[in-house]
Each structure stands twice: as structure tokens, then as C-alpha cells.
PyMOL Python script that loads the backbone (N, CA, C, O; Angstrom):
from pymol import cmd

cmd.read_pdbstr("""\
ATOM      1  N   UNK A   1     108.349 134.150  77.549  1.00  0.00           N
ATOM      2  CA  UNK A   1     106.916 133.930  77.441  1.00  0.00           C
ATOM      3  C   UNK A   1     106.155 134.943  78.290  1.00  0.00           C
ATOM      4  O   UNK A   1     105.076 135.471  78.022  1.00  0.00           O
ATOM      5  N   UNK A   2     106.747 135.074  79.118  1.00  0.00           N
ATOM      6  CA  UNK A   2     106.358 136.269  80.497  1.00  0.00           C
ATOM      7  C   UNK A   2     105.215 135.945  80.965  1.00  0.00           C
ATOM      8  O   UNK A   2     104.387 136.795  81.292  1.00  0.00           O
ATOM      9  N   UNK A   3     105.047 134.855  81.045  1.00  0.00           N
ATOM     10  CA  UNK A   3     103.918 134.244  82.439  1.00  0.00           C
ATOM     11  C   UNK A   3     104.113 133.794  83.583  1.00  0.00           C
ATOM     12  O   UNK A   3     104.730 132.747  83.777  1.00  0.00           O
ATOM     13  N   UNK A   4     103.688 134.412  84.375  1.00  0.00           N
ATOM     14  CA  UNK A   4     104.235 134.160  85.914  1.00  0.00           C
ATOM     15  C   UNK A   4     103.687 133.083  86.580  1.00  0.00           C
ATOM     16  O   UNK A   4     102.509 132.775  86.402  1.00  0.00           O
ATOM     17  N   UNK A   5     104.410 132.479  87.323  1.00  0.00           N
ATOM     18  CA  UNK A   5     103.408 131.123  87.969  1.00  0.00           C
ATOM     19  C   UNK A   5     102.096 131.851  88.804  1.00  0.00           C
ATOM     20  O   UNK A   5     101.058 131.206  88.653  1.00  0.00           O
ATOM     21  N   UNK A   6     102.008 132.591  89.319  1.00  0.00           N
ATOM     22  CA  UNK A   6     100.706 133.174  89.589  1.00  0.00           C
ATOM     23  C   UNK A   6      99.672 133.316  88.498  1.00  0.00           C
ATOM     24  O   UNK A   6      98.601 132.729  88.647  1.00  0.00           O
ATOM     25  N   UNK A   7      99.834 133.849  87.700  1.00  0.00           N
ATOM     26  CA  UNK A   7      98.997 133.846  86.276  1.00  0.00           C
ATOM     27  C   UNK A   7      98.832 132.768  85.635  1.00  0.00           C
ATOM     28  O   UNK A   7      98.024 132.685  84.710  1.00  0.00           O
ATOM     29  N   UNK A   8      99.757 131.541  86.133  1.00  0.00           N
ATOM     30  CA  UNK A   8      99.537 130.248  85.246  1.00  0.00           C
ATOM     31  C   UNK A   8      98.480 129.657  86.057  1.00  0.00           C
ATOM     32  O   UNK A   8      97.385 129.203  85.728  1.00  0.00           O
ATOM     33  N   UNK A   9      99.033 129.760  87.156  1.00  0.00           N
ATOM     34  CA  UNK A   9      97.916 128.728  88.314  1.00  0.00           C
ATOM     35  C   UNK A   9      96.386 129.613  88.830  1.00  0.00           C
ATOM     36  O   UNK A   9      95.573 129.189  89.651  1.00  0.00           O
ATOM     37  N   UNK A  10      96.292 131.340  87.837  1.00  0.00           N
ATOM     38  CA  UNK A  10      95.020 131.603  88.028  1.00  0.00           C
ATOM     39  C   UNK A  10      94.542 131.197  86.773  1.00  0.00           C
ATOM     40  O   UNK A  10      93.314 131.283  86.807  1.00  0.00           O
ATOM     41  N   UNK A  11      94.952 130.772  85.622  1.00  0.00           N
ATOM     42  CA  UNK A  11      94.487 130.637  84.292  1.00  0.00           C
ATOM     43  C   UNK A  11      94.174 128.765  84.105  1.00  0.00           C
ATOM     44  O   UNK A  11      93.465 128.193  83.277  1.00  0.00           O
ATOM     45  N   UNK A  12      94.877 128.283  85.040  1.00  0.00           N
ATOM     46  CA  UNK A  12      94.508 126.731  85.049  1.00  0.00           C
ATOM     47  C   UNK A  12      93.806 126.254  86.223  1.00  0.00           C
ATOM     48  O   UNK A  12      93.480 125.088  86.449  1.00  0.00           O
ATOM     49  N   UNK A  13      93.611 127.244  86.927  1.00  0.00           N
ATOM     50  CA  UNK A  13      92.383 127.148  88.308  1.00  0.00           C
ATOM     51  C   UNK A  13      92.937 126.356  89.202  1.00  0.00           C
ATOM     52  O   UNK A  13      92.238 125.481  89.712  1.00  0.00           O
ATOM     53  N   UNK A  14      94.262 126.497  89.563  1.00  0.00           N
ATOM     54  CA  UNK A  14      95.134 125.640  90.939  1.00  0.00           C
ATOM     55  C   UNK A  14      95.552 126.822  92.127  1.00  0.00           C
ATOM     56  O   UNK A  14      95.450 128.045  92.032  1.00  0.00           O
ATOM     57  N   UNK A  15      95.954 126.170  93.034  1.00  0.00           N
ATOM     58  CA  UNK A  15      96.377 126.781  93.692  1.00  0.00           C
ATOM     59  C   UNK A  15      98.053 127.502  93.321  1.00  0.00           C
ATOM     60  O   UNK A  15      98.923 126.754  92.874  1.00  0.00           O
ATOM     61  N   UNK A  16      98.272 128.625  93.507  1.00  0.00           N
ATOM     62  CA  UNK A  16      99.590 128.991  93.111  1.00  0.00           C
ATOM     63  C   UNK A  16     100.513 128.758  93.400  1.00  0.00           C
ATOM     64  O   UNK A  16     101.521 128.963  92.724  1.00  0.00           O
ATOM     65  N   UNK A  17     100.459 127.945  95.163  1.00  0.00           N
ATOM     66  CA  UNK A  17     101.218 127.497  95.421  1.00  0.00           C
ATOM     67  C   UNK A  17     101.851 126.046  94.971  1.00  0.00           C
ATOM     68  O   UNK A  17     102.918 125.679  95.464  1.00  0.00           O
ATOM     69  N   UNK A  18     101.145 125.236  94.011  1.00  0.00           N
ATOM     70  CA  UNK A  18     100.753 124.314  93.354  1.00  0.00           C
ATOM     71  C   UNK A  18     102.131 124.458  92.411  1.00  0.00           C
ATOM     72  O   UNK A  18     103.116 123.721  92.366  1.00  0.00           O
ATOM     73  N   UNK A  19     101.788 125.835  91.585  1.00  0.00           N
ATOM     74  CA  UNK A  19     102.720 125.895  90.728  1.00  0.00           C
ATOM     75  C   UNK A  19     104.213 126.295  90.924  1.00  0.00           C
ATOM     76  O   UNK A  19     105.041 126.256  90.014  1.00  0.00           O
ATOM     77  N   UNK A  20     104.499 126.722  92.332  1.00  0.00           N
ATOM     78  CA  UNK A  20     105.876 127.186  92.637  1.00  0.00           C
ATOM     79  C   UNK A  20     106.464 125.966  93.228  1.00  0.00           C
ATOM     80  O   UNK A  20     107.631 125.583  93.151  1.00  0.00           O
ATOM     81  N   UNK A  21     105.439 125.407  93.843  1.00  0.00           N
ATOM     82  CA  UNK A  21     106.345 123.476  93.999  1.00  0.00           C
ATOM     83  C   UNK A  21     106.338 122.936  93.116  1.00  0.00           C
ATOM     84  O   UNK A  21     107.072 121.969  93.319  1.00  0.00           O
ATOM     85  N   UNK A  22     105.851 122.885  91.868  1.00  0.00           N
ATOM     86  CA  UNK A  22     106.699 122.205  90.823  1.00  0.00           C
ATOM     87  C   UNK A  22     107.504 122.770  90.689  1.00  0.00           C
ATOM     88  O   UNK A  22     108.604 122.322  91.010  1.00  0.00           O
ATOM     89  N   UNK A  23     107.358 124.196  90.081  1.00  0.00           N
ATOM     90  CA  UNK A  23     108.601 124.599  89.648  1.00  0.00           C
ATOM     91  C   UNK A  23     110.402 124.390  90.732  1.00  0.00           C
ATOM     92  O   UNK A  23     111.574 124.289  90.366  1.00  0.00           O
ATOM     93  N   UNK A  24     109.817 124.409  91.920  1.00  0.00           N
ATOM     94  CA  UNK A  24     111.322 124.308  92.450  1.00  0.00           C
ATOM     95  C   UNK A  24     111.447 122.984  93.015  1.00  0.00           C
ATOM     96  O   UNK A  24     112.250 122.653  93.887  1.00  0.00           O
ATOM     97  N   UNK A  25     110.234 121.954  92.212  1.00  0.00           N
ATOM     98  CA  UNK A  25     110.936 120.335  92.624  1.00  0.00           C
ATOM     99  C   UNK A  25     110.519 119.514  93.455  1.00  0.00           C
ATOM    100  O   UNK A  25     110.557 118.286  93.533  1.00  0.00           O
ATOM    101  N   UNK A  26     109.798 120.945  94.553  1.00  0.00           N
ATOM    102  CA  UNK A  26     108.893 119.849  95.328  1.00  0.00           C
ATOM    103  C   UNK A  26     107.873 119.173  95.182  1.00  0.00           C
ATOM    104  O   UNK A  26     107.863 118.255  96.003  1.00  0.00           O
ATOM    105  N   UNK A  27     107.067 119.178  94.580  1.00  0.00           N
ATOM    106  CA  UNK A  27     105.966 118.609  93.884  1.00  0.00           C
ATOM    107  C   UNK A  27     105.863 117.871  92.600  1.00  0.00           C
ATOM    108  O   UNK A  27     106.449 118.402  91.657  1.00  0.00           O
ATOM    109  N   UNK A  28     105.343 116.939  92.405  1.00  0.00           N
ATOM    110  CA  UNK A  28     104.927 116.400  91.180  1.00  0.00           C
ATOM    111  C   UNK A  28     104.153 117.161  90.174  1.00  0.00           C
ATOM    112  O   UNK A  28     103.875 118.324  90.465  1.00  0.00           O
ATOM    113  N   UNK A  29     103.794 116.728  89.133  1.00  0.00           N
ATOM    114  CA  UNK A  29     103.001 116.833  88.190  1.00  0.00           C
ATOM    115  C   UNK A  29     102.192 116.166  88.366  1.00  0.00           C
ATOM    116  O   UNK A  29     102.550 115.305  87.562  1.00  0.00           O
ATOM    117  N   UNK A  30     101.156 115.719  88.848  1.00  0.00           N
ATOM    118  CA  UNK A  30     100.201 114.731  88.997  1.00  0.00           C
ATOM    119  C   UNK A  30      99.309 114.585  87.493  1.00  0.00           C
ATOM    120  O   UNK A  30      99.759 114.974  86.416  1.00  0.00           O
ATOM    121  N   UNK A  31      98.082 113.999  87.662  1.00  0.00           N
ATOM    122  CA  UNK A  31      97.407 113.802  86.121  1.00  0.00           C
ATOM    123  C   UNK A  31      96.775 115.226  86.194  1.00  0.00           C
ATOM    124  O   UNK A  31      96.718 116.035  85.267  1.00  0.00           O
ATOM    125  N   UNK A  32      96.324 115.380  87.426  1.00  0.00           N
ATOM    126  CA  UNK A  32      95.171 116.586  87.389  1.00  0.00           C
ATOM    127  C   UNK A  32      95.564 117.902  86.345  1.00  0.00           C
ATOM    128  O   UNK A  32      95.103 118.462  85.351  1.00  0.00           O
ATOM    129  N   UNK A  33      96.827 118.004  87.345  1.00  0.00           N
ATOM    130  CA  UNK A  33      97.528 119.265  86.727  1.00  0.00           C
ATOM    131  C   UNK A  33      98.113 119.007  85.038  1.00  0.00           C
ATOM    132  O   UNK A  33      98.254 119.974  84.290  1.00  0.00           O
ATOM    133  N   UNK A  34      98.370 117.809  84.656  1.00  0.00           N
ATOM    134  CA  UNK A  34      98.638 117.488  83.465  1.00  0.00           C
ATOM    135  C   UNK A  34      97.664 117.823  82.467  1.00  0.00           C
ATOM    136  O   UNK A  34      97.909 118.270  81.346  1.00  0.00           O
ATOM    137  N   UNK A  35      96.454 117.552  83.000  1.00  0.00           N
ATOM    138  CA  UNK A  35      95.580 117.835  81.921  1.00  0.00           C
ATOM    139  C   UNK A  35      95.192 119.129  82.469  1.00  0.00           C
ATOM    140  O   UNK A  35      94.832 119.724  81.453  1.00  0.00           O
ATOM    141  N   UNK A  36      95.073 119.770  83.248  1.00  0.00           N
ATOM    142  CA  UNK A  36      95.324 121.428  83.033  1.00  0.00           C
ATOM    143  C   UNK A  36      96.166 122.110  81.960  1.00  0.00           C
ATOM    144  O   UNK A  36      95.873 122.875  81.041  1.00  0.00           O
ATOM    145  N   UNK A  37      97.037 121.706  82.284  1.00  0.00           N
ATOM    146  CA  UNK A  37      98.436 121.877  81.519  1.00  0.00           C
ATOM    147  C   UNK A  37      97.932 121.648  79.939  1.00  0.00           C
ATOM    148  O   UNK A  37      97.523 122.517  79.169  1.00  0.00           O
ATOM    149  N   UNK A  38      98.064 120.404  79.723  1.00  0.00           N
ATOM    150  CA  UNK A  38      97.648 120.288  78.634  1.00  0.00           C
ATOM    151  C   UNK A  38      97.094 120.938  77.716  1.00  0.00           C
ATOM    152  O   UNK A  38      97.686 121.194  76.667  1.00  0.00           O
ATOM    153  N   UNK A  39      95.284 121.488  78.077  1.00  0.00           N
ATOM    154  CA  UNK A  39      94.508 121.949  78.057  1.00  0.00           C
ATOM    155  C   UNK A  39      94.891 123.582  77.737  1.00  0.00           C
ATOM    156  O   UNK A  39      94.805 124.143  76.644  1.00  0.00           O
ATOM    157  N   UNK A  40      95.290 124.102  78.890  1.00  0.00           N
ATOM    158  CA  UNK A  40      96.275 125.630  78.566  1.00  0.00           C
ATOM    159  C   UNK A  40      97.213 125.743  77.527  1.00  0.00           C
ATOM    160  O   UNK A  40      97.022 126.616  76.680  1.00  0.00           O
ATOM    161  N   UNK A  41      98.323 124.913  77.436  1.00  0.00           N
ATOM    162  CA  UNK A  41      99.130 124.752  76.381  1.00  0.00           C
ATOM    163  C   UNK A  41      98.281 124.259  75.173  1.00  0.00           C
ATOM    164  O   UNK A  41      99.055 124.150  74.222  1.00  0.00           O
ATOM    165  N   UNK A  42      97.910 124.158  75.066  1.00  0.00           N
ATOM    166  CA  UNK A  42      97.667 122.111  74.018  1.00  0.00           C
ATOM    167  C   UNK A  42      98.808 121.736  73.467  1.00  0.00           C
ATOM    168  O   UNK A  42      99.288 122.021  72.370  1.00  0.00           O
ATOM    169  N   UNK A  43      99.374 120.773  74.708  1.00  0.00           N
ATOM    170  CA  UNK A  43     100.213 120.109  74.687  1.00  0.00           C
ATOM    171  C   UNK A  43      99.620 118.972  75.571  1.00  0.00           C
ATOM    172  O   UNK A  43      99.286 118.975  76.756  1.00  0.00           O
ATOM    173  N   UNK A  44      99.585 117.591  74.221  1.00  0.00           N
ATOM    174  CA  UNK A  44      99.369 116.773  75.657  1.00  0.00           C
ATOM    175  C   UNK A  44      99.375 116.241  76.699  1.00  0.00           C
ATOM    176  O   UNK A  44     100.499 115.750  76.793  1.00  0.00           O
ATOM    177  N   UNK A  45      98.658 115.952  77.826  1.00  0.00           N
ATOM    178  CA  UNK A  45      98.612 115.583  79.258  1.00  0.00           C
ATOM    179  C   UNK A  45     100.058 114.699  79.047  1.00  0.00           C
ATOM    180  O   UNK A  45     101.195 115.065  79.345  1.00  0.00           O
ATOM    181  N   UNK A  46      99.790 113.902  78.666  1.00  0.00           N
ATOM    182  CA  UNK A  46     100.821 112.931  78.292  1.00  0.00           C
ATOM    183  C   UNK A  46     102.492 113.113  78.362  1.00  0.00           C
ATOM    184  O   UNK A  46     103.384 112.577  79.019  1.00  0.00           O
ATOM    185  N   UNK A  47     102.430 114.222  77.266  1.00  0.00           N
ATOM    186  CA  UNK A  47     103.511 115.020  77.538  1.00  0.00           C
ATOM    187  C   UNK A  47     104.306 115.383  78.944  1.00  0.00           C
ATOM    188  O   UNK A  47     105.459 115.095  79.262  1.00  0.00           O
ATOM    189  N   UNK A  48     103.256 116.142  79.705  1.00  0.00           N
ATOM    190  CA  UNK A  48     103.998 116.390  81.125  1.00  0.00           C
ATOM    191  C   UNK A  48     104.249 115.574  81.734  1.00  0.00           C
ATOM    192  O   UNK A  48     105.410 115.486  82.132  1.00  0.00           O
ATOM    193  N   UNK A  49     103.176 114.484  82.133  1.00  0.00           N
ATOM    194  CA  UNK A  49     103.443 113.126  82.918  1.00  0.00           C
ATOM    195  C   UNK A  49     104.783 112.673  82.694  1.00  0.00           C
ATOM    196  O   UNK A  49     105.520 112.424  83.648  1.00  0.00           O
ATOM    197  N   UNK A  50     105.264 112.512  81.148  1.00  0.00           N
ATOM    198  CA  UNK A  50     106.410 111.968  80.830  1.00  0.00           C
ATOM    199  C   UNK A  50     108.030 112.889  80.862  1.00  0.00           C
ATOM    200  O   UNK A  50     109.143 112.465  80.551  1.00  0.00           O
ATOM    201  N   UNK A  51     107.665 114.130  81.310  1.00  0.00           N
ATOM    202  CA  UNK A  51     108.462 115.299  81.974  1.00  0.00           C
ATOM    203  C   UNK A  51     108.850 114.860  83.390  1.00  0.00           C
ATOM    204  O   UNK A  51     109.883 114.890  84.058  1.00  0.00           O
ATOM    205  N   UNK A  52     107.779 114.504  83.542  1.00  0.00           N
ATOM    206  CA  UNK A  52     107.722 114.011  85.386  1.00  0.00           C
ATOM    207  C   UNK A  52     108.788 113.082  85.893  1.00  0.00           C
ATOM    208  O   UNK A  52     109.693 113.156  86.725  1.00  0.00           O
ATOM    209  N   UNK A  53     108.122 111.789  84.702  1.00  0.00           N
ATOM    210  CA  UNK A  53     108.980 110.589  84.732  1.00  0.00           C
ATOM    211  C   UNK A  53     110.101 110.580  84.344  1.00  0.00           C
ATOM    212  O   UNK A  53     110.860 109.729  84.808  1.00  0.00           O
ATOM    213  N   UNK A  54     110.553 111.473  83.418  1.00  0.00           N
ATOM    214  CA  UNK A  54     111.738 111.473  82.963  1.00  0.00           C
ATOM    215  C   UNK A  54     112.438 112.202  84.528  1.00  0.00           C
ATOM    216  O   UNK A  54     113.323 111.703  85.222  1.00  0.00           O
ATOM    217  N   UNK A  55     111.909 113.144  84.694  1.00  0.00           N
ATOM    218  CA  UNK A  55     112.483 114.033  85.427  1.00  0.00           C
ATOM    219  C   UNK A  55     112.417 113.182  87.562  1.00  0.00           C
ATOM    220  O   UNK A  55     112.865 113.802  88.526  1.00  0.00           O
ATOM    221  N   UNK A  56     111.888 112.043  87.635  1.00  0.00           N
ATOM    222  CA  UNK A  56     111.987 111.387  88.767  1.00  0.00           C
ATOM    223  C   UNK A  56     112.846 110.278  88.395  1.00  0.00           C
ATOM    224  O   UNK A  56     113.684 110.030  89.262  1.00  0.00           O
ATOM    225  N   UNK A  57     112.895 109.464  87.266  1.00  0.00           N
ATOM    226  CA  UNK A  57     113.830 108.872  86.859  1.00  0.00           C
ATOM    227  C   UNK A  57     115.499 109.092  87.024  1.00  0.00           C
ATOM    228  O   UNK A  57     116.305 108.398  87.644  1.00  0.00           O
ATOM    229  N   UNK A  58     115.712 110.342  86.220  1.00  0.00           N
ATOM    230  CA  UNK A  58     117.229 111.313  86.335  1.00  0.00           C
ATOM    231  C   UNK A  58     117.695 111.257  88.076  1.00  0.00           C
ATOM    232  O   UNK A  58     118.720 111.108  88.741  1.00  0.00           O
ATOM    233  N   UNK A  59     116.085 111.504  88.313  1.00  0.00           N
ATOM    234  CA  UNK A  59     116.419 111.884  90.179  1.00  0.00           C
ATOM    235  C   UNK A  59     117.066 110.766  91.116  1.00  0.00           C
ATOM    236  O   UNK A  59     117.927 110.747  91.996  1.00  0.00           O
ATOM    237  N   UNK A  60     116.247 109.868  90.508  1.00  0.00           N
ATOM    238  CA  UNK A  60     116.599 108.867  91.141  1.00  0.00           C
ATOM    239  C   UNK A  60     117.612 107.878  90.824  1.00  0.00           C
ATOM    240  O   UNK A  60     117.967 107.037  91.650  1.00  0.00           O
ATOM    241  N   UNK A  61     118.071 107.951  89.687  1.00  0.00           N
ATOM    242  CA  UNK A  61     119.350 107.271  89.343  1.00  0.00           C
ATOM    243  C   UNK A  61     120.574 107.373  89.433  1.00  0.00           C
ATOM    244  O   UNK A  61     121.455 106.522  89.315  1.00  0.00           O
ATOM    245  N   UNK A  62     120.648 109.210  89.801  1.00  0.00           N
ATOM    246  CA  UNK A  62     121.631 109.651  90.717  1.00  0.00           C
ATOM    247  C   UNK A  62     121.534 109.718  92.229  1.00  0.00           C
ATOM    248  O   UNK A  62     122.402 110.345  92.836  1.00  0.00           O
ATOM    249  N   UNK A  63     120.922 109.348  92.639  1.00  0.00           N
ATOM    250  CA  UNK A  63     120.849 108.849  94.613  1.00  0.00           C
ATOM    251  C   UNK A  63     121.153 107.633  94.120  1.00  0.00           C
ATOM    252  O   UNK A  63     122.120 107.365  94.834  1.00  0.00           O
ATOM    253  N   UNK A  64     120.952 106.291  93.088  1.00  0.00           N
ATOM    254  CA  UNK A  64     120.785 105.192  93.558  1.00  0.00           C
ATOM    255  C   UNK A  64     122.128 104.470  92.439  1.00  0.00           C
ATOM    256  O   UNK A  64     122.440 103.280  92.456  1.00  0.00           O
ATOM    257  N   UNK A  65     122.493 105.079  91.918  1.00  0.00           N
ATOM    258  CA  UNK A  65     123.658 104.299  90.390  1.00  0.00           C
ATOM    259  C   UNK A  65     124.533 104.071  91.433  1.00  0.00           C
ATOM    260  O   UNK A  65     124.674 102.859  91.270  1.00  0.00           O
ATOM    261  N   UNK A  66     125.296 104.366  92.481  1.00  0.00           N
ATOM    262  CA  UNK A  66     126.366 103.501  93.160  1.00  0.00           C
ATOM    263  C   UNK A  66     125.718 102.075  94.013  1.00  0.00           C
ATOM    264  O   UNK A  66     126.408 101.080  94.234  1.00  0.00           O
ATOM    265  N   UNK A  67     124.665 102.175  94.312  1.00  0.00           N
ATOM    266  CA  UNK A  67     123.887 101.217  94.967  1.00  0.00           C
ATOM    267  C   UNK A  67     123.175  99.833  93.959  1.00  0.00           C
ATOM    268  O   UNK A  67     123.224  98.615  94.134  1.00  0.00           O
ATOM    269  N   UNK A  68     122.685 100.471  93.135  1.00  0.00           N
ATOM    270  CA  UNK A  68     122.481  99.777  91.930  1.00  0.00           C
ATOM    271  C   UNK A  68     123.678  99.081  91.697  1.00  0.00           C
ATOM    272  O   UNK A  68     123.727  97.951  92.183  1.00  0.00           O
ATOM    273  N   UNK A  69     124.792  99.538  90.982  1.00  0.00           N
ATOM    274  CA  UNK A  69     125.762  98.564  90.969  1.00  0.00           C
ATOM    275  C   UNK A  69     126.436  97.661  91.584  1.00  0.00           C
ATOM    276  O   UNK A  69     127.127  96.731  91.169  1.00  0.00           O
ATOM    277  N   UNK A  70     126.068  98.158  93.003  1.00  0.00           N
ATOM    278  CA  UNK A  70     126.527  96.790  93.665  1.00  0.00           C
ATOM    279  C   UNK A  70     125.138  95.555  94.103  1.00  0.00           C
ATOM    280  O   UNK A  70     125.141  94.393  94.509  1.00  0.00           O
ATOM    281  N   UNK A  71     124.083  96.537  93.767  1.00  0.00           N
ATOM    282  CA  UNK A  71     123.180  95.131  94.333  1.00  0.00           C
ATOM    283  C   UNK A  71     122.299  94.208  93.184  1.00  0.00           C
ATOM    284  O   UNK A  71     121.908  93.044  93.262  1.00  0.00           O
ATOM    285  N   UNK A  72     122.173  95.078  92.239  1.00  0.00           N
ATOM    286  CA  UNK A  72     121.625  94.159  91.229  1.00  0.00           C
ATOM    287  C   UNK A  72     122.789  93.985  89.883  1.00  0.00           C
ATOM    288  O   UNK A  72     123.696  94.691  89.442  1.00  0.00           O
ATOM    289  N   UNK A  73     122.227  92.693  89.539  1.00  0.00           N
ATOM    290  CA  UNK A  73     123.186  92.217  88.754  1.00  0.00           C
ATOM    291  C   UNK A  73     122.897  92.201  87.211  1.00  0.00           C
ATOM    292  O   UNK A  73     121.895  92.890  87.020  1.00  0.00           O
ATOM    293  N   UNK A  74     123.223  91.854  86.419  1.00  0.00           N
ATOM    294  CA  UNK A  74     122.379  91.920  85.202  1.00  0.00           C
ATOM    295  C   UNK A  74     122.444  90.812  84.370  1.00  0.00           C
ATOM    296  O   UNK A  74     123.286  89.917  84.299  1.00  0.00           O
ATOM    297  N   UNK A  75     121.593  90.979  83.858  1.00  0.00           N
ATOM    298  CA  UNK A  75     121.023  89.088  83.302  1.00  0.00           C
ATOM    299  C   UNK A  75     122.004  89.294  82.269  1.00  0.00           C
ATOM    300  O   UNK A  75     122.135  90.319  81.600  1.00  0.00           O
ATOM    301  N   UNK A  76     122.892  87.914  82.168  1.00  0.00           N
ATOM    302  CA  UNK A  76     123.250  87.644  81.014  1.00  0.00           C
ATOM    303  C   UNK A  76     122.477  87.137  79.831  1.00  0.00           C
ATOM    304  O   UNK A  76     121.257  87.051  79.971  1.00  0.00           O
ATOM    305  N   UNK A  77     122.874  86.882  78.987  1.00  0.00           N
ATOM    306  CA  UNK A  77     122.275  86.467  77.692  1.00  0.00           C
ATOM    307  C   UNK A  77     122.730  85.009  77.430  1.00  0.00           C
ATOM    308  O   UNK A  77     122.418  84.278  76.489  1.00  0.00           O
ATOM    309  N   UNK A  78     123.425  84.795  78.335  1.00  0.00           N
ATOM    310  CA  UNK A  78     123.052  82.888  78.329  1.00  0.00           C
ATOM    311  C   UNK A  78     122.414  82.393  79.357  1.00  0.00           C
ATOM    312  O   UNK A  78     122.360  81.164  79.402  1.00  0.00           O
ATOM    313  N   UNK A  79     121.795  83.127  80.395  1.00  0.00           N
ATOM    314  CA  UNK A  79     121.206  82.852  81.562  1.00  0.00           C
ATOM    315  C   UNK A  79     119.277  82.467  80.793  1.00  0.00           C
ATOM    316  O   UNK A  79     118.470  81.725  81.353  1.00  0.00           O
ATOM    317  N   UNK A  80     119.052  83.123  79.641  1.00  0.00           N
ATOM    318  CA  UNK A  80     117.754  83.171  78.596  1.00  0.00           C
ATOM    319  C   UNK A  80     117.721  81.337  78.738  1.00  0.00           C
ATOM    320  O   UNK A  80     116.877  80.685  78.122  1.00  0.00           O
TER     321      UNK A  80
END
""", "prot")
cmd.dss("prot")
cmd.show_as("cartoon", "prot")
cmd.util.cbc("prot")
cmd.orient("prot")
């Protein structure tokens, strides 16, 4: 595509440093930047948010899937 996060974050009016912490993880996507995003792409806001979530979800289910299994249990279907 050859757009540099400098050129993205002068073309969506953020700070640039904005855009190099997402890109390497430290940062969220918040709404703001979503509908920047959006807006630049047209792709909807929506879209990224759910990049986010997907992408804090993944994160977090690998720190927490050995812990998870031992502390929560899961509803049976005769417990209904």
C-alpha cells in the first residue's frame, strides 16, 4: 500500500505516535481513532473496534486458558 504510519496519522489528524502504538500493540484502537480510520479507509468504525476485540480477546485467552480451566466451571445442560 506504501503508507507509512507517519502519513497515516498526518492524513487522519493524530498524533504519530498514536499510530506506532497500535501498530506494535501498545495501544488500543479506541472509538476516536476508529472513526478516523473508518472515515480514511471507508471501512467501518465498527470494523476496527471489532479488530481490537478480537485482537484483546486472542490476548487474553492466552495469559488466562490455564487459569480459566481450573477456576470456572461450565454449566451443564441439566443444571437449566
Amino acid at each position: 500500500m506504501g503508507l507509512s504510519q507517519y502519513r497515516l496519522a498526518k492524513d487522519i489528524s493524530v498524533p504519530p505516535r498514536r499510530i506506532n502504538e497500535i501498530v506494535h500493540g501498545k495501544r488500543s484502537i479506541s472509538a476516536d481513532t476508529a472513526l478516523r480510520l473508518g472515515r480514511f479507509f471507508g471501512i467501518s468504525p465498527q470494523f476496527w473496534l471489532n479488530l481490537q476485540t478480537r485482537f484483546d480477546l486472542e490476548v487474553t485467552e492466552d495469559l488466562l486458558a490455564e487459569r480459566l480451566e481450573k477456576e470456572v466451571r461450565v454449566l451443564s445442560s441439566n443444571a437449566a
